[in-house]
N, C-alpha and C positions, 0 to 999 in steps of 0.2 A: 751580163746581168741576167738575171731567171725568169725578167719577166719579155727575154727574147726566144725563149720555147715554147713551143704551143701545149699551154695547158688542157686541153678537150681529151689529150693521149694519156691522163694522168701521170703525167711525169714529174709537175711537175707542181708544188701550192703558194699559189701568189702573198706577196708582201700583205695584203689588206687580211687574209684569211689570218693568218701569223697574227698581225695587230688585233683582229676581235678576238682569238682566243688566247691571248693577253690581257688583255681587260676584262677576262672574267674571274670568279674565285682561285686565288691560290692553290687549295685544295684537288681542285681539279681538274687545273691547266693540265698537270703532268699525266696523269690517267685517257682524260680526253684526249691529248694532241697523241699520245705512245699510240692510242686506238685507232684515231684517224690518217697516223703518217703514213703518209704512200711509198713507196720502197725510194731509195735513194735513185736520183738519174744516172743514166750507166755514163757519164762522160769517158769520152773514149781518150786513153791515154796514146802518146806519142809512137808507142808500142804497137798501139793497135788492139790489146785488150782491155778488159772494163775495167776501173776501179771500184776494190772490194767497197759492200758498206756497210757503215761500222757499227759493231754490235747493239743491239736494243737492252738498256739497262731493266730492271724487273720491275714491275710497276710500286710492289707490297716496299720497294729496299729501295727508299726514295733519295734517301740522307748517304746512298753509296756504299755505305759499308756491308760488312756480312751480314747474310741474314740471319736469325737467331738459331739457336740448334734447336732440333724437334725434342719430342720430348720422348721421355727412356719407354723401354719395349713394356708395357702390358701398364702403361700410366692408363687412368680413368679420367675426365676431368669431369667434375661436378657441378652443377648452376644450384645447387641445394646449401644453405648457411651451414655452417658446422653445429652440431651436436655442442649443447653445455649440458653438465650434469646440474640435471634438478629432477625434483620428484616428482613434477606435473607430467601425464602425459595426455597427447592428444586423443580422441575418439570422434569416430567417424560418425558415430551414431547421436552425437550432441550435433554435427553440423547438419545430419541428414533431418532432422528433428528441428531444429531451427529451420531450415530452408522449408520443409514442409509450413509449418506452423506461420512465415512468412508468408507463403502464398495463399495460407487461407486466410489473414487480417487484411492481407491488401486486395482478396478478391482475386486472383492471377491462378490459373492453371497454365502447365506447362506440357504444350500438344506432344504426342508419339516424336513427330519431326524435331522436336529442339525449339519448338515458334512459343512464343506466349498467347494467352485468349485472353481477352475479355468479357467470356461467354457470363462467370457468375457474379462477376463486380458490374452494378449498373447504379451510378450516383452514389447514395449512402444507403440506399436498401444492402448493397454488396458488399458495403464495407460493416452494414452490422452482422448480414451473414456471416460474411467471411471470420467478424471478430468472434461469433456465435459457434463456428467449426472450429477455431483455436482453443476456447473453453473445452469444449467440448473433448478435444485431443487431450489439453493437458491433465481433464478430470479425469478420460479413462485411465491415465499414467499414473494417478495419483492413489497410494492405499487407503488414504483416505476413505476417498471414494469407493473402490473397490471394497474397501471392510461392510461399507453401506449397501450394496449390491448384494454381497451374501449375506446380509441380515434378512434382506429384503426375502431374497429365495429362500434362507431356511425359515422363517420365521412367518411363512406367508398366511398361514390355516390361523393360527391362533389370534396374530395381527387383525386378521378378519373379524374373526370371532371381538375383540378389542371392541373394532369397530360400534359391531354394534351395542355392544356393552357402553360404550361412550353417549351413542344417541341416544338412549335409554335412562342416561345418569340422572338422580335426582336426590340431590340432598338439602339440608340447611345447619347439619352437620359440619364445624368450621376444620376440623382433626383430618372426618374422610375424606373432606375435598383433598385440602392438600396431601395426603394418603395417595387418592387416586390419582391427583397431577403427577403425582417422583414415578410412575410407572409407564407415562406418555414418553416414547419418542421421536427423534425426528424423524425416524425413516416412514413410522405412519403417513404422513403426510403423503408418499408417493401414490397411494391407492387411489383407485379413482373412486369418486363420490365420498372419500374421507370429509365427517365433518370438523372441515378448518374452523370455523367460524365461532362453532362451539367449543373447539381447541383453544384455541385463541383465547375466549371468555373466559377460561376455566387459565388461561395464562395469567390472564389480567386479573381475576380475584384471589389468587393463589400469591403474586406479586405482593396486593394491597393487602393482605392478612401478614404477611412475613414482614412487610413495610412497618405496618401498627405493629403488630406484636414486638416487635423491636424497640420501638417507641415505648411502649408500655413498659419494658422490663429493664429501659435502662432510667425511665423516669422512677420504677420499685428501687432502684439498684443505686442512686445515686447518693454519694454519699455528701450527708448534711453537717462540716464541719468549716473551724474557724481556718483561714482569717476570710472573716466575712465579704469581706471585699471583693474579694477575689470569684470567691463564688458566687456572689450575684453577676458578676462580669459574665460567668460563663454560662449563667443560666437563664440572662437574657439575650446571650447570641444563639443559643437555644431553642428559647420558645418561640422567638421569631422564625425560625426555620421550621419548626413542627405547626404555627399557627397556619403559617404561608399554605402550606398540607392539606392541614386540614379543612380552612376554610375553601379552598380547590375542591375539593372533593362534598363538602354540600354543597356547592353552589351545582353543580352536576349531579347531586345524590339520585334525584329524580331520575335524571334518563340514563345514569347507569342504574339503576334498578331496573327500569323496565327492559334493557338490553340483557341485564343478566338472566330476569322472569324468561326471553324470548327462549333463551338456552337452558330452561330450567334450575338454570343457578343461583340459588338466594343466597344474595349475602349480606353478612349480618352487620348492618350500619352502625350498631348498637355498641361498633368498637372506640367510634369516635365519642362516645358520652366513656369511654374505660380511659383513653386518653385526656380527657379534660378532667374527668377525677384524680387521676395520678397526676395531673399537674396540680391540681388544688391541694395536694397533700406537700409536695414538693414546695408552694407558696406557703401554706401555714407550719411546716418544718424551721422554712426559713426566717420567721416572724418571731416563733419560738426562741430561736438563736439569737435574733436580734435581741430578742428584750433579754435574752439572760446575760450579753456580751455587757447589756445596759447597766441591769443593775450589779454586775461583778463593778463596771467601771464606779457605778455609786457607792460603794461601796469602801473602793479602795479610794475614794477622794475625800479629804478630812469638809466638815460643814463647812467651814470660812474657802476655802475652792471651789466648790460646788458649783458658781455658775462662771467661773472663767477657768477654770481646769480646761485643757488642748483634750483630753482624754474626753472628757463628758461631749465636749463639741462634735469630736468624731465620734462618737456611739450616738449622737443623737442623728447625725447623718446617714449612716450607715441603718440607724431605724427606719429613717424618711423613705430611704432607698427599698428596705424590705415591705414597708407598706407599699410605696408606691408600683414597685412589681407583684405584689399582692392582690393587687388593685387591676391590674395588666391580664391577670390571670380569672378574676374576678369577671370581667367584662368579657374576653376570650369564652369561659366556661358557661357564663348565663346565672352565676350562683357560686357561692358560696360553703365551707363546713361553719360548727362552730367555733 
């Protein structure tokens, strides 16, 4: 038996050592035990010399058989996917551009060594920074922006001169304001001590003239025909939408006045009495139409119809309707034509 030599001489690996590495993963019974076997015990034959011992199988060539053939003289082997033909191609400079622009939203620099900091992300002060450097990146990239930067340079002397031509403005002239607004632009605003405020003002009365005026020329503009119905439908979802306006705008008339005086700019309120007239021409347009819708109907109904005719009922309704939006326009404007 083998467990009658002395193992201390390595000659020789007991029965229990065999049994644990047995009982471990398949995988690597064979690897393990090829590594740790101790060379064969020389048992002395009868002869008097050793018996050979016998070959060690190769560890990769487990299953016995051959090993696989290498591969032919000047092969490459590749860990890269194969090439498909498509038109997209990669650029190094979208990833170097993202990864930048990463580290500046999330606040992260990347030290000389390879280490990351968190020297400029501290809480959400770092994370607006950082999102404040990302803008900042992608506006210099953008021509946009860049077109606006050389307006700024070429245009610097006269822009100036602008300037003060702006705080200086004063009119009550409704034509030259808007005139001198379509000449304002954005890039003014970069100067320092440009006045916004007054920009601004001259925004916001420039708006409210283009707003009316609008108003007015499609209230001149609208045309006053049949079938009655139809158009008073449309011209009291209308007025409710221009009253809504207008009555917004006096209840504030006061302190946009005095806001606009602060910046020199009067403007002329006098457009909302041009809007309530061209509605009261629009209501007695309408009234006009009704009554003649009326008496064409009286006209074509014989005497003995006259008060149960379907036609006289609807023209009388259809007049009810004209006065009563008449009447809507009436109270809206304060007055009346004849």
């Amino acid at each position: 038996m083998a467990l009658e030599k002395d193992s201390s001489r390595g000659l020789l690996v007991t029965k229990s050592k065999w049994s644990s590495l047995l009982s471990e993963h398949p995988k690597t019974i064979l690897s393990k035990a090829v590594l740790e076997q101790p060379p064969t015990p020389l048992f002395l034959s009868r002869g008097g010399e050793p018996t050979p011992s016998p070959p060690l199988k190769a560890i990769g060539n487990i299953g016995g058989g051959p090993p696989p053939p290498p591969p032919p003289f000047g092969a490459k082997i590749s860990l890269r996917p194969k090439k498909t033909d498509s038109k997209l191609k990669r650029s190094t400079q979208i990833g170097n551009l993202y990864r930048r622009l990463k580290s500046k939203v999330e606040g992260t620099n990347n030290n000389p060594n390879g280490k990351k900091s968190n020297g400029i992300r501290s809480g959400t002060n770092g994370g607006k920074q950082g999102m404040a450097d990302a803008l900042a990146e992608i506006t210099k990239r953008s021509a946009y922006f860049r077109k606006i930067e050389e307006d700024v340079e070429k245009y610097t002397n006269p822009i100036l001169e602008l300037k003060s031509s702006i705080s200086c403005f004063e009119t009550k002239d409704k034509d030259k304001l808007l005139k001198f607004h379509k000449n304002v632009e954005l890039v003014l605003s970069r100067f320092e001590g440009f006045p916004i405020k007054k920009l601004e003002t001259l925004r916001i009365s420039s708006s409210l003239y283009i707003k009316f005026d609008n108003i007015i020329n499609e209230l001149r503009n609208w045309k006053i025909e049949s079938p009655m119905g139809q158009l008073l439908d449309k011209l009291d979802r209308y007025f409710d939408k221009i009253k809504r306006e207008v009555e917004t705008l006096e209840r504030t008339k006061e302190e946009e006045s005095m806001k606009f005086k602060t910046h020199n700019v009067h403007f002329d309120f006098n457009i909302l009495i041009t809007i309530k007239e061209s509605m009261v021409d629009v209501s007695s347009s309408c009234m006009e139409l009704a009554l003649k819708e009326r008496r064409e109907a009286y006209n074509k109904v014989g005497e003995e119809n006259k008060r149960t005719s379907e036609r006289m009922k609807s023209s009388s309704k259809i007049l009810w309707r004209a006065f009563e939006f008449a009447f809507r326009v009436y109270t809206f404007a304060g007055g009346h034509d004849d």
